[in-house]
C-alpha positions as CSV (number, residue, x, y, z in Angstrom):
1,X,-2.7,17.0,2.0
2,X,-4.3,16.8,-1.1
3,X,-2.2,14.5,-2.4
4,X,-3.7,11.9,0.2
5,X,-7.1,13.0,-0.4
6,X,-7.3,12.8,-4.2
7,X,-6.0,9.6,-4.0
8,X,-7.7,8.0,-1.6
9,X,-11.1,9.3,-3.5
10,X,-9.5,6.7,-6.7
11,X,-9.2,4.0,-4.1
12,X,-13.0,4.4,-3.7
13,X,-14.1,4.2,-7.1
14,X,-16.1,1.3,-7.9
15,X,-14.8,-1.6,-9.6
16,X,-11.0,-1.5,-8.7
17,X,-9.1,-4.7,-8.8
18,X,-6.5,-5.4,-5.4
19,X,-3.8,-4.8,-7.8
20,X,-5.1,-1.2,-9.0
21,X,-6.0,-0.1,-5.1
22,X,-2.1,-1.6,-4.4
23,X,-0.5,0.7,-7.2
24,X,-2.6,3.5,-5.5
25,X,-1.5,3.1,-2.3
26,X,2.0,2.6,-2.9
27,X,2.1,6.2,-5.0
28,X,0.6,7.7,-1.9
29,X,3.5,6.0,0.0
30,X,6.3,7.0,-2.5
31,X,5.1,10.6,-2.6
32,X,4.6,10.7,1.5
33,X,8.0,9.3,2.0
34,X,9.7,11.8,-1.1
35,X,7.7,14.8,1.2
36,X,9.0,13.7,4.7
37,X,12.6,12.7,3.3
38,X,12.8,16.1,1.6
39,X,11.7,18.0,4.3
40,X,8.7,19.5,2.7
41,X,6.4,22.0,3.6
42,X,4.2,23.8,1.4
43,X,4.7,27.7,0.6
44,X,1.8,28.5,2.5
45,X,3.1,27.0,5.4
46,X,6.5,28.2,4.9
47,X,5.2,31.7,4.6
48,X,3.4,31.5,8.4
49,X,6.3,29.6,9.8
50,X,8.9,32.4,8.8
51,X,7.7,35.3,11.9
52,X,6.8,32.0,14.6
53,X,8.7,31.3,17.1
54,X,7.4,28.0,17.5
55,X,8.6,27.1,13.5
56,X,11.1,24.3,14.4
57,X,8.2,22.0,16.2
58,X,5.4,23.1,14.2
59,X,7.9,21.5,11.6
60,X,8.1,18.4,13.2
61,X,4.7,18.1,13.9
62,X,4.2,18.6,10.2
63,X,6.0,15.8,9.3
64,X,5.0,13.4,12.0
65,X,1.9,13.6,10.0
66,X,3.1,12.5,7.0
67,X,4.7,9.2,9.3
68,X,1.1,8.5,10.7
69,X,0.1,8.9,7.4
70,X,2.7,6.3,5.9
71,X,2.1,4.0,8.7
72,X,-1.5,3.9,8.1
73,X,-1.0,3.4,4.2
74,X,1.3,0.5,5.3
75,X,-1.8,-0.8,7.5
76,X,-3.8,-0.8,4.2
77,X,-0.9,-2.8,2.1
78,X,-0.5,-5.8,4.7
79,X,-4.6,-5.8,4.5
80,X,-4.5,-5.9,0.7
81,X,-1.6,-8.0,0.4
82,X,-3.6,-10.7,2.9
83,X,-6.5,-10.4,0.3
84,X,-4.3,-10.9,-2.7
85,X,-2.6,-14.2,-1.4
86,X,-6.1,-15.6,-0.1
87,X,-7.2,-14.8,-4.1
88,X,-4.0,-16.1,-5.2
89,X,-4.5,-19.7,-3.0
90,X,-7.7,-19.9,-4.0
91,X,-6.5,-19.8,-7.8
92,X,-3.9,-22.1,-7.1
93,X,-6.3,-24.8,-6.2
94,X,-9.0,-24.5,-9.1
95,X,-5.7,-24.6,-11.7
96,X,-4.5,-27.7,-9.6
97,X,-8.6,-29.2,-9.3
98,X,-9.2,-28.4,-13.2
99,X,-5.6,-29.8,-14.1
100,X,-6.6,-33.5,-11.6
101,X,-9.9,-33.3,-14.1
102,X,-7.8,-33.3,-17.5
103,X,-5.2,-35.5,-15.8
104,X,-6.2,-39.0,-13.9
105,X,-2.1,-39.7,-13.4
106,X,-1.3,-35.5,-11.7
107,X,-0.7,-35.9,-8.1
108,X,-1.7,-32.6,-6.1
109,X,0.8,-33.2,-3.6
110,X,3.3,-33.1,-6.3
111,X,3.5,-29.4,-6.0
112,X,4.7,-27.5,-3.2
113,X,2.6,-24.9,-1.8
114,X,3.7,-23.8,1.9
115,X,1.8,-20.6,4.3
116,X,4.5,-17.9,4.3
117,X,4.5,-14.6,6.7
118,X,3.8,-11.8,3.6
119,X,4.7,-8.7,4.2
120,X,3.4,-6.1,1.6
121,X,6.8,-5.3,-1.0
122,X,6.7,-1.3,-2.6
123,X,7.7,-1.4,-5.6
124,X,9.9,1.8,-6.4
């Protein structure tokens, strides 16, 4: 699966921002999803499935890998979507802490922020 692979290799590049490993991931996903949805199979495979008898649940083997691949991809998104909304609150309350500076009058409590259940969005 070298699609996984290559990919996976940008994800551990230095220096990438939880947006960049999140755009990453979610191409992975697309293209896992695209192969398991179309049935895929490389030719190779094809080729030594065509004489077995065994083709039909060699097939389906094949692409319960690319579910546990998905589902593990989705493990990484809920992961990097908690990260992202801990960076995001953290923001929200240096904007709101520099903004009390400027302003004597700005009540914090004035603006609604709740906890919400995330769950990671892929954007198509």
């Amino acid at each position: 699966m070298s699609i996984y692979q290559a990919n996976l290799a940008k994800v551990e590049e230095e220096h990438n921002s939880v947006l960049e490993i999140s755009k990453i991931i979610q191409s992975v996903l697309r293209m896992l999803r695209n192969r398991r949805n179309n049935n895929f199979l490389p030719i190779s495979v094809r080729e030594q499935l065509r004489d077995n008898d065994e083709a039909e649940s060699i097939s389906n083997e094949f692409f319960s890998v690319y579910k546990a691949c998905e589902d593990y991809m989705m493990e990484w998104m809920i992961h990097l979507t908690s990260i992202f909304l801990d960076h995001s609150a953290r923001l929200y309350h240096i904007i709101i802490w520099q903004h009390q500076l400027c302003d004597s009058r700005f009540n914090p409590a004035s603006i609604p922020f709740k906890d919400y259940q995330w769950e990671p969005i892929l954007i198509d």
